[in-house]
C-alpha positions in Angstrom: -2.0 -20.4 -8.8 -0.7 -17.1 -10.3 -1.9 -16.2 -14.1 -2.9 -13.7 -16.5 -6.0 -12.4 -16.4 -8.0 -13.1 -19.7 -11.5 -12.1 -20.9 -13.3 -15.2 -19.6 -12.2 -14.2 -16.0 -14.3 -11.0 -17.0 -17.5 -12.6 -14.3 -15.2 -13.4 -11.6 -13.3 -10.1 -11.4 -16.7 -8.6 -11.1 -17.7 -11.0 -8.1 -14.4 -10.5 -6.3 -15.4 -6.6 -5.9 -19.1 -7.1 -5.3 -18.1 -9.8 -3.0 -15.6 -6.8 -1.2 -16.7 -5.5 2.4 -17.2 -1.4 2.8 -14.4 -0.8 4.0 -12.0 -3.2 1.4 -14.1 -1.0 -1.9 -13.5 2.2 0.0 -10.4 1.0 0.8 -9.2 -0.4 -3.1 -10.9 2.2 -4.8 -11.7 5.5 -2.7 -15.2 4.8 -2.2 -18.0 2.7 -0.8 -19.8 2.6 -4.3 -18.0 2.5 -7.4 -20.0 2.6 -10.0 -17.1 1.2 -12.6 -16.4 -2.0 -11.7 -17.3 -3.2 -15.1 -14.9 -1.1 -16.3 -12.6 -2.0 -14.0 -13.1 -5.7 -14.4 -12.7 -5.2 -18.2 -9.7 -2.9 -17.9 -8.5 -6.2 -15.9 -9.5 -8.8 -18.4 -8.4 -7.5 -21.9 -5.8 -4.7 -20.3 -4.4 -2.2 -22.6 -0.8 -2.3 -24.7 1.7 -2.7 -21.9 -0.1 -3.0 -19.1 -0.4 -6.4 -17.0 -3.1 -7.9 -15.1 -2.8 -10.8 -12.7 -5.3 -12.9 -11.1 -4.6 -15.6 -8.2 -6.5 -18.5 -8.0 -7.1 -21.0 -5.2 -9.0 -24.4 -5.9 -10.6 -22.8 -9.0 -12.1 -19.4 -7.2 -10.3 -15.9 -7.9 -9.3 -14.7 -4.7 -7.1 -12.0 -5.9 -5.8 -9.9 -8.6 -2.6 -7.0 -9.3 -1.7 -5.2 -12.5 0.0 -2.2 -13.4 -0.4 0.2 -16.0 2.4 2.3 -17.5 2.2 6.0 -16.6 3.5 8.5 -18.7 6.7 8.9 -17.2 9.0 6.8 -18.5 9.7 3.3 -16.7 7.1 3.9 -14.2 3.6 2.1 -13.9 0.8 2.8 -11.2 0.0 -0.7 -9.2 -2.7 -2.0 -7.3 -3.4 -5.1 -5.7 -6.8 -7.0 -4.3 -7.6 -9.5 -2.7 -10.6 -11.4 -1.0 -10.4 -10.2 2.9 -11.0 -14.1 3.6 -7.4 -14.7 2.2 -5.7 -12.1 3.8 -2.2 -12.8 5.2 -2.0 -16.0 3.5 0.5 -14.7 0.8 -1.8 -14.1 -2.1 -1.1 -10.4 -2.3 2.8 -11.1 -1.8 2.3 -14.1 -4.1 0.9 -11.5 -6.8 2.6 -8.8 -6.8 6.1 -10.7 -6.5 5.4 -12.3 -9.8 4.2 -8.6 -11.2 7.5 -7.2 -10.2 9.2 -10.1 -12.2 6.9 -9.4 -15.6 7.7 -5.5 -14.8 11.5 -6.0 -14.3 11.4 -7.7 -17.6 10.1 -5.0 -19.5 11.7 -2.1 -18.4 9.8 -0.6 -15.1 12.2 0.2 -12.6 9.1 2.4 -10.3 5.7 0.9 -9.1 3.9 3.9 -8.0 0.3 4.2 -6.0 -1.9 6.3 -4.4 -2.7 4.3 -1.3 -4.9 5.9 1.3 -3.2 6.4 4.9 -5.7 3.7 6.6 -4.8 1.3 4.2 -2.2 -1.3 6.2 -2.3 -4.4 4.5 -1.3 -2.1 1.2 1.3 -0.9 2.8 2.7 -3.7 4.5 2.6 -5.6 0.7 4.9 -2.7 -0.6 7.2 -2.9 2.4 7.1 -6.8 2.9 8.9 -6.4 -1.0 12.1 -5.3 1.0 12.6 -2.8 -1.9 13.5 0.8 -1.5 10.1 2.6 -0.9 9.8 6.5 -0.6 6.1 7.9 0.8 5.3 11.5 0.2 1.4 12.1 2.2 -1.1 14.5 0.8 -3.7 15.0 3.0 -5.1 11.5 3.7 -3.3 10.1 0.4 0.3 8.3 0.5 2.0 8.4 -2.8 4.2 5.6 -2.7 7.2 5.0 -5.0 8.8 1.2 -4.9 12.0 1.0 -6.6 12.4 -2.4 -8.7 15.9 -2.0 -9.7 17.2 -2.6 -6.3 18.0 -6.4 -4.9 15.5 -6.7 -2.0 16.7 -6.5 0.9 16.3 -10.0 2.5 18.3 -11.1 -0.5 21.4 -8.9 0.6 
């Protein structure tokens, strides 16, 4: 099940990333130990004015969460997406960040942008599983991505 985030999923967003392998933190956040994630869990579970946060939840346990935040170019919001290695490749990431590019389509975003880092294949395979337009600029071992939501995806063609 697919839902907002809200603060009483505050305790779980904060196990998800302590319950997160070496490589998924450094992988999610560009570092073995971030020393934010209650920021990060609260920036998740009471997010600010326009931006979205998503958590996916299977038999009662949080095994994934998505948001974007608005940047300050117009229409365009940074996304990121994570979720328990455990349920990789079961369609909880797709599941998630399909249902963000709905909200986002409905409130004007027509870019998701991210800074993925190059290693990072199940990212990237999310963003090009979409079947949207996608344009990647590197920067050392950075990918800037850019996913363009006003397109029809191409599977739907």
């Amino acid at each position: 099940m697919v839902r907002p985030l809200t603060a009483a999923d505050f305790d779980a967003v904060v196990e998800l990333a302590d319950a997160l392998s070496d490589e998924d933190r450094y992988l999610r956040f560009f570092t073995l130990h971030p020393s934010h994630i209650a920021d990060w869990a609260q920036s998740l579970t009471d997010p600010p004015a326009g931006a979205v946060a998503l958590g996916a939840y299977d038999h009662g346990e949080l095994v994934g969460v998505a948001n974007y935040i608005p940047t300050k170019e117009p229409h365009r919001a940074e996304v990121a997406v994570l979720v328990a290695r455990y349920q990789h490749d079961r369609g909880v990431g797709t599941a998630l960040l399909g249902r963000l590019i709905e909200i986002a389509r409905q409130t004007g975003v027509e870019h998701f942008v991210a800074e993925v880092l190059v290693e990072n294949n199940p990212m990237l395979r999310l963003m090009t599983d979409s079947h949207l337009p996608i344009a990647i600029q590197r920067c050392d071992s950075v990918l800037n991505v850019d996913v363009d939501l006003r397109a029809i995806p191409q599977n739907q063609q």
